[in-house]
VOGU-3710 file (C-alpha; in Angstrom, 3 decimals, decimal comma):
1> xxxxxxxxxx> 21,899/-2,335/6,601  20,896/-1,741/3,121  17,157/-0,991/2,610  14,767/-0,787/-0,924  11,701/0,804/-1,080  9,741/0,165/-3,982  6,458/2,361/-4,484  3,963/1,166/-7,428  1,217/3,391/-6,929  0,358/5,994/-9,547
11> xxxxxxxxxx> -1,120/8,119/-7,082  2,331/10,138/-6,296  1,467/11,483/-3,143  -1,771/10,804/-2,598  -1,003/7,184/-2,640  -1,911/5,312/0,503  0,222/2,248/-0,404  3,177/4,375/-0,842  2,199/6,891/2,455  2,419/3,350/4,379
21> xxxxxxxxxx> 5,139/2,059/2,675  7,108/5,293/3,854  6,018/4,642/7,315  7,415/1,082/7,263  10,718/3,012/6,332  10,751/5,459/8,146  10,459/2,770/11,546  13,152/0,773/9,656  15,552/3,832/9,615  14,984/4,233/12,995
31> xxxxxxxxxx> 15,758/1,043/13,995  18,853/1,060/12,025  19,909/4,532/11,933  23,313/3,762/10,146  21,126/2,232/7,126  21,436/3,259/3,786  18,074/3,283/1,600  17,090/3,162/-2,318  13,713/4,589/-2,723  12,068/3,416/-6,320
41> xxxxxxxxxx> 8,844/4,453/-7,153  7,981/2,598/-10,515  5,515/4,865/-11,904  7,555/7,499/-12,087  10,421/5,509/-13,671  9,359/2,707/-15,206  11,155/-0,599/-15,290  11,702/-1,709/-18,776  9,005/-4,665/-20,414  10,221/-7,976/-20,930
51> xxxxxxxxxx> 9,568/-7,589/-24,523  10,871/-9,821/-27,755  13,528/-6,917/-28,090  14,511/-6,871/-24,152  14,738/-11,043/-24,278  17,053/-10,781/-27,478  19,432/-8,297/-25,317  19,606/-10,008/-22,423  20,688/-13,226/-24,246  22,948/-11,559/-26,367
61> xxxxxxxxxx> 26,734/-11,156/-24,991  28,227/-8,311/-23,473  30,646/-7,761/-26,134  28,319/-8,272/-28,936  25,596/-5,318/-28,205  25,366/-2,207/-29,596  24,973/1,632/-27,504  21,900/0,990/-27,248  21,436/-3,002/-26,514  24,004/-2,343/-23,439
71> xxxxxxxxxx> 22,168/0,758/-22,141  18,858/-1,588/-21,866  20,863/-4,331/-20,591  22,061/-2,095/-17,704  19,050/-0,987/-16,887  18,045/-4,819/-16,027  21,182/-5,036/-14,357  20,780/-1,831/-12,084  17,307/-3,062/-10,756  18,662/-6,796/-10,196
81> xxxxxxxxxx> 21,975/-5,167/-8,426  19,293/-2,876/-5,915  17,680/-6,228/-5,132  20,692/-8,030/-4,299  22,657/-5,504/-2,332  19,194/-4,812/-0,330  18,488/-6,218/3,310  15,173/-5,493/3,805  12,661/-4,237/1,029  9,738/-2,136/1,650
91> xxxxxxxxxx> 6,595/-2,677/-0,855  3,923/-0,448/-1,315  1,281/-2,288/-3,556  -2,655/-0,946/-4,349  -5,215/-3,522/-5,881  -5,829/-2,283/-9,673  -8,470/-4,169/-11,384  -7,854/-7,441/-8,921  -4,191/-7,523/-9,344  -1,141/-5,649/-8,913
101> xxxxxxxxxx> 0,052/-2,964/-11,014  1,659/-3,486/-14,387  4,256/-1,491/-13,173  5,084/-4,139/-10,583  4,566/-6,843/-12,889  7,587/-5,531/-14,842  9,753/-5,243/-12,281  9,426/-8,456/-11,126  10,175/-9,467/-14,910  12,851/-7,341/-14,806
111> xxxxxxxxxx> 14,524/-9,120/-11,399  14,076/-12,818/-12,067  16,937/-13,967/-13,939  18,280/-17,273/-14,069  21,841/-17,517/-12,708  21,239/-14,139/-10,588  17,891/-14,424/-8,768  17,163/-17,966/-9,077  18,394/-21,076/-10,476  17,501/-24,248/-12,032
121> xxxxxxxxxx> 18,600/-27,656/-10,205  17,688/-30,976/-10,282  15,257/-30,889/-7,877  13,456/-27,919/-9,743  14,210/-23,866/-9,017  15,755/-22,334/-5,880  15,907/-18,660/-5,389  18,697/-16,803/-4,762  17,609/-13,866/-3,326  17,837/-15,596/0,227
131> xxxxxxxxxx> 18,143/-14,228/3,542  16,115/-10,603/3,243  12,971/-9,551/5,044  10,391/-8,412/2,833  7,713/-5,663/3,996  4,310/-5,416/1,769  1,970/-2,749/2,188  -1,062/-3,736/0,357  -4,082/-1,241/-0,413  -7,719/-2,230/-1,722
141> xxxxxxxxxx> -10,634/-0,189/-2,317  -12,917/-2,876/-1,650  -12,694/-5,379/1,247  -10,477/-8,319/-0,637  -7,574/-10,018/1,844  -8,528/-13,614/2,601  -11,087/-13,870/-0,008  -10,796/-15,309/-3,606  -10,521/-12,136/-4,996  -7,359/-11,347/-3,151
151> xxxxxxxxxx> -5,322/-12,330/-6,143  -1,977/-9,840/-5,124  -1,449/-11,517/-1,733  -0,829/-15,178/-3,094  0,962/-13,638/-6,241  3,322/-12,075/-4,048  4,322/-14,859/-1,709  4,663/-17,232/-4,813  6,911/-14,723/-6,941  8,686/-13,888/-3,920
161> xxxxxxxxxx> 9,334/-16,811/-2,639  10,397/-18,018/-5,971  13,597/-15,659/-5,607  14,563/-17,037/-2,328  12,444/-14,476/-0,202  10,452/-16,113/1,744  10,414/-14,101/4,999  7,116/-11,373/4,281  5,192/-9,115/6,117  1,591/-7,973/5,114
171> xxxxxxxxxx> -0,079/-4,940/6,297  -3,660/-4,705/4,365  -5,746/-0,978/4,526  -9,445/-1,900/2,900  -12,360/-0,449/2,179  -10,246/2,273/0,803  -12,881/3,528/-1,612  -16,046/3,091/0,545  -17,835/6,476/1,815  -17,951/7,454/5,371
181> xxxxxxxxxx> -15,579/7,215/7,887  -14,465/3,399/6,548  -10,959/4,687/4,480  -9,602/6,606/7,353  -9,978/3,942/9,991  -8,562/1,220/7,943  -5,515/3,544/7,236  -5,642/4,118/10,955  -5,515/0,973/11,746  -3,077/0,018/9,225
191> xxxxxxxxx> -0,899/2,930/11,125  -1,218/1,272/14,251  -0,116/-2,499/12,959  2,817/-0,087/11,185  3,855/0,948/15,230  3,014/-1,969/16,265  5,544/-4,088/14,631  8,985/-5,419/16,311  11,575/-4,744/13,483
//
């Protein structure tokens, strides 16, 4: 059992996203003690942008880049190899200004590749990335998940299911921000649906 967990929080270790995304992990190791796992936090290694120079690589040929065009390339390649080799992916994901974090963003540019991740076929795109479970913990500082301004939720299952994963998990913790006692019982409770769940 191959596992990936991929923290996006900038938070380092005071991130709740992350903190629950550990927990998911930590229940997954136990359930599969023999498991191998790949822990990426993106903010402390970002993935690289999707720029004009990345897009000019990445269509270029193997044989035809410079030192530097192939170390880029790899770097795409490492973060599309973690993907594929992974059986069950752990996502720790806060709300930042309504949507996920750029960091995230750019890892998701960074995965979906035609020919690797997905494809094109005649009856439009099919993902590639089949047959994986997918784990999301999602964070918000306000109260957001099934409400129109829960933009990361939908993002996710469309981008996901895109590359072939279709089989998610959401744990939300709101209210995150709010005063009183509010933060720690939603990350209580968020706990609890964490313990709760048959892996």
């Amino acid at each position: 059992m191959n596992l990936l967990q991929i923290n996006t929080s900038i938070r380092g270790e005071q991130s709740h996203s992350s903190h629950l995304a550990t927990l998911l992990t930590e229940k997954l190791q136990a359930a599969y003690p023999d498991s191998e796992l790949i822990k990426r936090d993106l903010a402390q290694s970002a993935p690289p942008l999707l720029d004009g120079a990345a897009l000019g690589v990445l269509f270029t040929p193997a044989e035809q880049r410079d030192a530097e065009q192939q170390a880029l390339a790899e770097r795409f390649d490492a973060l599309i190899d973690e993907i594929q080799q992974a059986d069950r992916i752990v996502l720790g994901v806060p709300m930042y200004n309504f949507g996920i974090p750029a960091q995230l963003k750019a890892w998701f540019d960074a995965i979906a590749r035609a020919d690797l991740t997905f494809r094109y076929t005649e009856s439009g795109p099919e993902g590639l990335l089949r047959g994986k479970k997918v784990y999301l913990t999602l964070t918000y500082g306000g109260q957001h998940s099934d409400t129109p301004l829960d933009t990361m939720t939908p993002y996710l299952q469309t981008m996901l299911g895109f590359l072939g994963m279709t089989d998610l998990t959401f744990i939300h913790a709101e209210g995150l921000a709010r005063s009183g006692d509010v933060a720690e019982l939603a990350l209580r409770q968020a706990e609890l649906e964490i313990a709760a769940l048959e892996i």
